[in-house]
Structure formats: structure tokens, C-alpha cells
C-alpha positions in Angstrom: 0.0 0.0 0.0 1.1 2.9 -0.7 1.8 6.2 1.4 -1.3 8.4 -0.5 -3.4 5.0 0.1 -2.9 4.8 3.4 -3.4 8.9 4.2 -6.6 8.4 2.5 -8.0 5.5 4.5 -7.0 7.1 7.3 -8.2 10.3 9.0 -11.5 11.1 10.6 -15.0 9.5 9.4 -16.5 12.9 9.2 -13.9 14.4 6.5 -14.0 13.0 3.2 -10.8 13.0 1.4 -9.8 12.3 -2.0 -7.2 12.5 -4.9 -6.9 16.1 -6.1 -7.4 14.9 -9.4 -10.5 13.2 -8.9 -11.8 15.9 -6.3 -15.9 16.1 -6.6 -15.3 19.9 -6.0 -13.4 20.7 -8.8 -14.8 17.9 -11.5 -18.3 18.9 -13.3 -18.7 22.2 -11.3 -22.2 23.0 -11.7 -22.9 26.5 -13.3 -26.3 28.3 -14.3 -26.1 30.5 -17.4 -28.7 33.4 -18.2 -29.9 34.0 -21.0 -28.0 37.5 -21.0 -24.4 37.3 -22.8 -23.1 40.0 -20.6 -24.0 38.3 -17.2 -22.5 35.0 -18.1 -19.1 37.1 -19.1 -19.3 38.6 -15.9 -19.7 35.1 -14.1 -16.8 33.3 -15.9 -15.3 35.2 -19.0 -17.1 33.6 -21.3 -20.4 33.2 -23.3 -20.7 30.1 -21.7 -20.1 30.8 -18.4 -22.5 30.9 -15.6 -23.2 30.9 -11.7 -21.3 28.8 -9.6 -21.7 27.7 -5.9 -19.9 29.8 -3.2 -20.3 33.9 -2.5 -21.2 36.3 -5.1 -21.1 39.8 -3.5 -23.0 42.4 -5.8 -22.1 45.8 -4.6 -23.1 49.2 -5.2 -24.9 52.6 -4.8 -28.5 52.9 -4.2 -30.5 52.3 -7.4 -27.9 50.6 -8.8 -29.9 47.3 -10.3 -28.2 45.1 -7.7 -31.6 43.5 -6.6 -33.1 43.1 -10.0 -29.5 41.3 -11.3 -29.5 39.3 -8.8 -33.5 38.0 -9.3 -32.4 37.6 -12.9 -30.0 35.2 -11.5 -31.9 33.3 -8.7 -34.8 33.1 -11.4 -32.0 31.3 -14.0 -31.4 29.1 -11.4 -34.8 27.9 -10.2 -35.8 27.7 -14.0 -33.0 25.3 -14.4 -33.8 23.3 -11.7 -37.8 22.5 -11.1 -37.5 21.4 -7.6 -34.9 24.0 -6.2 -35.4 26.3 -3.5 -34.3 30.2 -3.0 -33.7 31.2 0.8 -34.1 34.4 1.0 -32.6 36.5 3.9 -34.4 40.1 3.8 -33.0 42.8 5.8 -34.2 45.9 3.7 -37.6 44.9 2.9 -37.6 46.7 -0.7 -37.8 43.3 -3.0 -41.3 42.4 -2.7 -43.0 39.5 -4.3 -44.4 41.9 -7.0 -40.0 42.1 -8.1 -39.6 38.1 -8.2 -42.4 37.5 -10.2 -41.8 40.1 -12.9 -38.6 38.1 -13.3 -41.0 35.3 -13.3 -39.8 33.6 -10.0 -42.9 31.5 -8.4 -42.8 33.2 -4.8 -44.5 29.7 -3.8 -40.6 28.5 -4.2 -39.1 31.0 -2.0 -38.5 30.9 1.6 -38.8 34.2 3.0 -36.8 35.2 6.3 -36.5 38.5 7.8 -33.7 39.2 9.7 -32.6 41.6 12.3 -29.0 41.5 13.3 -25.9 39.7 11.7 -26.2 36.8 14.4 -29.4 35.9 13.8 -28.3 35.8 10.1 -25.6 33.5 11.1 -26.8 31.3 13.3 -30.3 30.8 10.8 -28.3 30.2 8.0 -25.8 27.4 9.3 -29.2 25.6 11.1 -31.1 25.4 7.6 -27.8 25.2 5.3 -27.0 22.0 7.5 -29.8 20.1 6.1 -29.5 20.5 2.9 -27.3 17.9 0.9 -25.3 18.3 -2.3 -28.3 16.6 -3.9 -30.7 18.9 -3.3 -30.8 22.1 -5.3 -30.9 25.8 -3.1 -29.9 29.1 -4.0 -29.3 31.9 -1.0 -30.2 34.9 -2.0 -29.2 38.2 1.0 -30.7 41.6 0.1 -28.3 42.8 1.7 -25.5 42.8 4.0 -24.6 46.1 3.8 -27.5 47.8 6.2 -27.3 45.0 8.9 -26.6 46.0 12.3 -24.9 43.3 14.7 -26.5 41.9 17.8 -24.5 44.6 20.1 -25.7 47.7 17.7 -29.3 46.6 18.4 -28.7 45.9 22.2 -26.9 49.4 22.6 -29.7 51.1 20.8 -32.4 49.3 23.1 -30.0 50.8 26.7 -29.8 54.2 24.5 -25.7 53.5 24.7 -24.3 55.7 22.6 -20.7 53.9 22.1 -19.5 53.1 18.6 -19.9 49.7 17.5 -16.8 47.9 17.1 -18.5 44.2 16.6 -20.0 44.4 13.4 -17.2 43.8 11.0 -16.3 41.1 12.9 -19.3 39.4 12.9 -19.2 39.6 9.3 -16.3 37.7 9.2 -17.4 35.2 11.5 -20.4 34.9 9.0 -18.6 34.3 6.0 -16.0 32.1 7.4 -18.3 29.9 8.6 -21.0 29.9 5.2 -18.7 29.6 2.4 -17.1 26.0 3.1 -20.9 25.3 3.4 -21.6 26.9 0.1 -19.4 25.1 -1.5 -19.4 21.9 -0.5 -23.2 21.8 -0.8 -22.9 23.4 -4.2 -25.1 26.4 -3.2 -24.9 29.9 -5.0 -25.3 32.2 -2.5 -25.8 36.2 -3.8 -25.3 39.2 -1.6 -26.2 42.8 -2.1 -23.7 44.8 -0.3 -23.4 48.8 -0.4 -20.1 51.0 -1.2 -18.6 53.9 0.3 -15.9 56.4 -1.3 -12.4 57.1 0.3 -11.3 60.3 0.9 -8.8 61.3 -1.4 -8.4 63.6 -4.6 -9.6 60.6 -6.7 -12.1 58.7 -4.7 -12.5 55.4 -4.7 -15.6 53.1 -4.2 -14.9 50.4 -1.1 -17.2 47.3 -0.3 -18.4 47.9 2.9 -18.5 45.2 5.7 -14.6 44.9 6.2 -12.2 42.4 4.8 -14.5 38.9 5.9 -16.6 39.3 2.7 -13.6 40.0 0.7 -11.8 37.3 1.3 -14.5 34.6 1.2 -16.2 36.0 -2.4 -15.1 33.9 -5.6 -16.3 37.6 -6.8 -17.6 41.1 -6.1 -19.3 43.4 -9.1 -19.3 47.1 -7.9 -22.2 48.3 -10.2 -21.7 52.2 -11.5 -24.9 53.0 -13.8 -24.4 56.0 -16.8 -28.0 57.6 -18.1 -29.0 56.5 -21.3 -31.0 59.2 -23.5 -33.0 59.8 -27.3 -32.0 63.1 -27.8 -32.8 65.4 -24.3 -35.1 62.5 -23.3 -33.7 59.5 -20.5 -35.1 56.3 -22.1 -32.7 54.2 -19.6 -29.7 53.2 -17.9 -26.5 51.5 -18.9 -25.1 49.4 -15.5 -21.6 48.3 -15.6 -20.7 45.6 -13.8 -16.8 46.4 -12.7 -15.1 43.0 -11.8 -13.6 44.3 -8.1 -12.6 40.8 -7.5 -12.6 37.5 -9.2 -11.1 34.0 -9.7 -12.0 33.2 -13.4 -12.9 37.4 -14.9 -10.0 39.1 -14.9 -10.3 42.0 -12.2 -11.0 45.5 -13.3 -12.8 44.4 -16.6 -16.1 46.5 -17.2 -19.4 44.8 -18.3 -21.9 47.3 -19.9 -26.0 45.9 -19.1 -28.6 48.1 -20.8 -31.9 48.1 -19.2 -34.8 50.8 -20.8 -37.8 52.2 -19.3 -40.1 50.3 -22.1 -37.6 47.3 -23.0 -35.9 46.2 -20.0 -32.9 44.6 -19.7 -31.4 44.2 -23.5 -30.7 40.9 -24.0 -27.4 41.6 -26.3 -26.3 44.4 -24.0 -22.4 45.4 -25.2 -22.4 42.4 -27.8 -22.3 44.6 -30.7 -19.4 46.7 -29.6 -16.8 43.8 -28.7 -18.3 42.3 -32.2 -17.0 45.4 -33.3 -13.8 45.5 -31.6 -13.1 41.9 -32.1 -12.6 43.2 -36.0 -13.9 40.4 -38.3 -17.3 39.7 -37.2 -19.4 43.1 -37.6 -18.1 46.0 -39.9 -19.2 49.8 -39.9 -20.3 51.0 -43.7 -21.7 54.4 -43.8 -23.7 54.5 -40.4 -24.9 51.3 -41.5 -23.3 47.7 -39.8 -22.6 44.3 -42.3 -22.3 41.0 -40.8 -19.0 39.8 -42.1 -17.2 35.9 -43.0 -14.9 35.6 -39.7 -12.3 34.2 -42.4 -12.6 35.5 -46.2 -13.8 39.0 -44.4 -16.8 39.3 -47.2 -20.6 40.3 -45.6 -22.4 37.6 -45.6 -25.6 39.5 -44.6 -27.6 42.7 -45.3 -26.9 46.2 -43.8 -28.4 46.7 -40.1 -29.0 49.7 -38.9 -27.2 50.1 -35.3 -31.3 49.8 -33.7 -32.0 46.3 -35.9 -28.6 45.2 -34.9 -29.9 44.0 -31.4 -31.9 41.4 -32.9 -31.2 37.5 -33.0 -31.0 38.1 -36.5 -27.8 39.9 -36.5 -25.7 39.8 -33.1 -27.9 36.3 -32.3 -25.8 34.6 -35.1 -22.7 36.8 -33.8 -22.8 34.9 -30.5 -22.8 31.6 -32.3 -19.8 32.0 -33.8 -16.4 30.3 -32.2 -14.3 33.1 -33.6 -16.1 35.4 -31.0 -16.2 32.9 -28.2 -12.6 32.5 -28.6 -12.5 36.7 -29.0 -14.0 36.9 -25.1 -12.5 34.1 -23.4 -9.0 35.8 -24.0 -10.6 39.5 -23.4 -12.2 38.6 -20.1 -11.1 34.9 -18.9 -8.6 34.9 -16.2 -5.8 32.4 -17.9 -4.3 29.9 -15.4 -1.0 30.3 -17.4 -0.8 33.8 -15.9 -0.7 32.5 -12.3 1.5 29.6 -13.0 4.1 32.2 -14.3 3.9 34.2 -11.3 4.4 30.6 -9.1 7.5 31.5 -7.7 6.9 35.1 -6.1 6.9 35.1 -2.6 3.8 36.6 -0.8 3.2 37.8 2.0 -0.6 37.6 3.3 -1.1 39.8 6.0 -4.1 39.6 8.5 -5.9 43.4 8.7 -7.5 44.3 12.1 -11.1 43.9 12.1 -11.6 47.0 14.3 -9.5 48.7 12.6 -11.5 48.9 9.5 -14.8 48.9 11.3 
């Protein structure tokens, strides 16, 4: 027998080990696409890319479409799976059944839990994540962790204490270091609204709130920023960009255009025409007009679009089935492993930040 044989009959009954390479949680990861090209790209760098289990932390100002991107998601995942279930934890009270069912969620598959203070979050949340197996399909869906007071805020309010808090960001770690091994091993997605703040500073900028807990325990964070879109003098709508703060397959910094209007909603093909543009050989400019182009003898292929008829599946439909521009956003957006492996031999230096500090 040999040494990795024996390590792996060994140990305690209530871990399960395997081989690295034939580790369940890295094999046939389970991922949810949307039917929005520019959320998938924002999950995974790629067309085909989707939710995964583990923390998603979508961050941002007020009205900044965090809830409704987020139901777009949790309804993409209960469509996929008929029999899955959506916990949501509701400390703001501003989603109400009337949102998930214009995303067409059925509210009859959604637990509803409202919660007071960050322990109570906690301690619901490992109780009811405890029973659920890898089998069994549940999304988690927080709206949000950026308004919720910790147990001491609410007790010191109750006494009229005045003192700052200095509790709350550590709860918040406590939270996340305890839920995202359970995330993950269960295979749950678990979305969280969170808020910003700006640094001080000649150029300000936007900071997740909560402290470094959440940080550290996301797979990613999207700060959403949102631009006014306009006919003329008139606002029609809003472009939200999703900016990739952190995330382990979209490489950080990257900005993700999503076009939602006042009569259309959210535009399916939101920012596909411009990387088909920029990508050089799939959509061509002619005279204000766009042509559809051969990705290899360059010749159009199609008729002249104007840039409204463009956002058809017609035109940028047929776009996103072609492999040149799959192969086009994977190496745009996708986070290459190569990149790390070449970077294998710096030394780092991790350095643990003091909770109080930052709260």
C-alpha cells in the first residue's frame, strides 16, 4: 500500500478525502447560465459561463440594479432546476413579491426570512444550510449585508448607549468564514447585495463595505456604477456596468456594460455589438450602416443593419454563435491559469488586517 493510500483510508469519518485529481469539487462544477451574454461574461469570462456555488457579492450605490441582477440570477437558477429552492434572507424589505415575479420567479418556491442583526443571520443560516445535501438544489439569495446591524448595535440602541460599535465587522467575518465552506461543499450559490462607500482622497474610490471577511471569502464582487441612457434630451434608460472588483476566473478591473430601458428592459445583447466590433472580423461599420462579415474570407455575408436592428437574434444572435467570438471573449475577459503559474514562484506575504481597525 502505498503512502497516498494509506493517508486516504485514514483520517476522521466525518472528513472525506480524495485525490486532487479526482476531487468532486473541482470535476463537473455545476454552473447556471442566463440568457444574457453580458452576465455570463461577468460570471466566468465567457459566453458560456454561468453561476457557480460559493459567494457572489454584488455591490453598489442605491439604485444601482443590484436586486433586480440578482433575481435575474436566482430566477435562472430555479428555472434550471424544477424542484430547487431560494432562501431568501431580507433585511431591507424593498424586494417584494411583486420584483420576483416580474422576473417570473414562483414566490411559492421561495423561503422568506426576515432578519434583524448579523447573528441571527448566522446562526439561521448554518441551522437550515445544515440540512441541505449536495443533492438537493438551493440558492441563497441576501438583500443585503450592507444595512445589517450586529446583535450589540441593536442591544446598545435598546439601553440608548451611545458607544460606537466595534463588533459588526467582525461578525461579518465570523459569517462568511463559517457559510462559504458550506456553500461550497453543498454546491449552493449564495448572492449578496452589499453597499459601497468612497475614500477620501483627490480621486475617490468606491470600497465594499462590511470589512475584509466578505472580501476574502467571495469567488467575486461586481461594484455596479450605472451612466444615463438618452433619445435626444429624453432618459429612455440606464447603462449598468458591472466592474469586476474581484474575481477568480474574470479578470479583475474588466467592465461589463447591461442596458436596461424604461419600455424594454434589460437588452438581451447588451455590449455584444461593440466587442463584435472590436473583435474586428465579425461586424463591420459601412456608412452609419453595420454588415455582418465571414470571420475568415472577411466578405458580408448579410444585409446592412441599422445600429437599432442590430440588437436582434438576426444579426448579433448569429454573432454569439460563432467560435471566432467565443474564442475573442475568453481571452478578453477569462482569467488564464498560465498567468498564475508564471507568477508561481513570487513570494507573498498575506497579512491579516485588524477587524476594528477597518470597522
Amino acid at each position: 500500500m502505498s503512502l497516498l493510500d494509506k493517508l486516504l483510508k485514514s483520517g476522521s469519518d466525518a472528513v472525506k478525502a480524495s485525490v486532487l485529481t479526482d476531487s468532486e469539487f473541482f470535476k463537473n462544477r455545476i454552473e447556471t447560465h442566463t440568457s444574457i451574454p453580458a452576465l455570463n461574461i461577468a460570471l466566468g469570462g465567457s459566453l458560456k459561463s454561468g453561476l457557480k456555488s460559493g459567494l457572489l457579492m454584488v455591490s453598489g450605490a442605491s439604485k444601482s440594479f443590484k436586486t433586480c441582477i440578482s433575481l435575474y440570477m436566482v430566477a435562472a437558477y430555479l428555472k434550471k432546476y424544477e424542484d430547487a429552492v431560494c432562501i431568501f434572507y431580507d433585511t431591507e424589505f424593498g424586494a417584494t413579491p411583486s420584483y420576483f415575479k416580474n422576473f417570473g420567479i414562483d414566490t411559492d418556491r421561495v423561503l422568506h426570512i426576515p432578519i434583524e442583526h448579523i447573528e441571527q443571520l448566522k446562526f439561521d443560516i448554518v441551522n437550515r444550510l445544515k440540512e441541505v445535501t449536495k443533492k438537493e438544489r438551493v440558492i441563497v439569495f441576501i438583500d443585503s449585508v450592507g444595512n445589517i446591524a450586529s446583535k450589540k448595535e441593536v442591544e446598545d440602541a435598546i439601553e440608548e448607549k451611545s458607544a460606537a460599535d466595534m463588533t459588526r465587522a467582525k461578525a461579518l467575518k465570523s459569517l462568511w468564514r463559517i457559510t462559504t465552506p458550506m456553500f461550497t461543499m453543498r454546491e449552493i450559490p449564495c448572492i449578496a447585495i452589499n453597499h459601497i462607500y468612497m475614500e477620501q482622497g483627490m480621486y475617490p474610490k468606491a470600497i465594499v463595505s462590511g470589512g475584509t471577511g466578505g472580501i476574502y471569502s467571495s469567488n467575486d464582487i461586481w461594484i455596479i456604477s450605472k451612466s444615463q441612457e438618452k433619445d435626444g434630451t429624453e432618459l429612455i434608460g440606464f447603462t449598468f456596468t458591472i466592474n469586476i472588483e474581484k474575481s477568480r476566473t474574470v479578470i479583475e478591473k474588466s467592465k461589463i456594460p447591461l442596458t436596461v430601458t424604461f419600455d424594454g428592459g434589460i437588452n438581451k445583447y447588451s455590449g455584444i455589438l461593440d466587442l463584435a466590433l472590436e473583435s474586428g472580423h465579425i461586424i463591420k461599420p459601412k456608412n452609419g450602416w453595420y454588415q455582418r462579415v465571414d470571420k475568415i474570407t472577411g466578405e458580408v455575408i448579410d444585409r446592412n443593419y441599422r445600429a437599432a436592428d442590430t440588437q436582434s437574434d438576426e444579426c448579433l444572435g448569429k454573432v454569439l454563435e460563432c467560435p471566432k467570438f467565443e474564442e475573442f471573449v475568453q481571452k478578453k475577459y477569462q482569467l488564464n491559469a498560465s498567468l498564475i503559474q508564471e507568477n508561481e514562484n513570487a513570494t507573498v506575504v498575506d497579512v491579516e488586517e485588524d477587524d476594528d481597525e477597518i470597522a
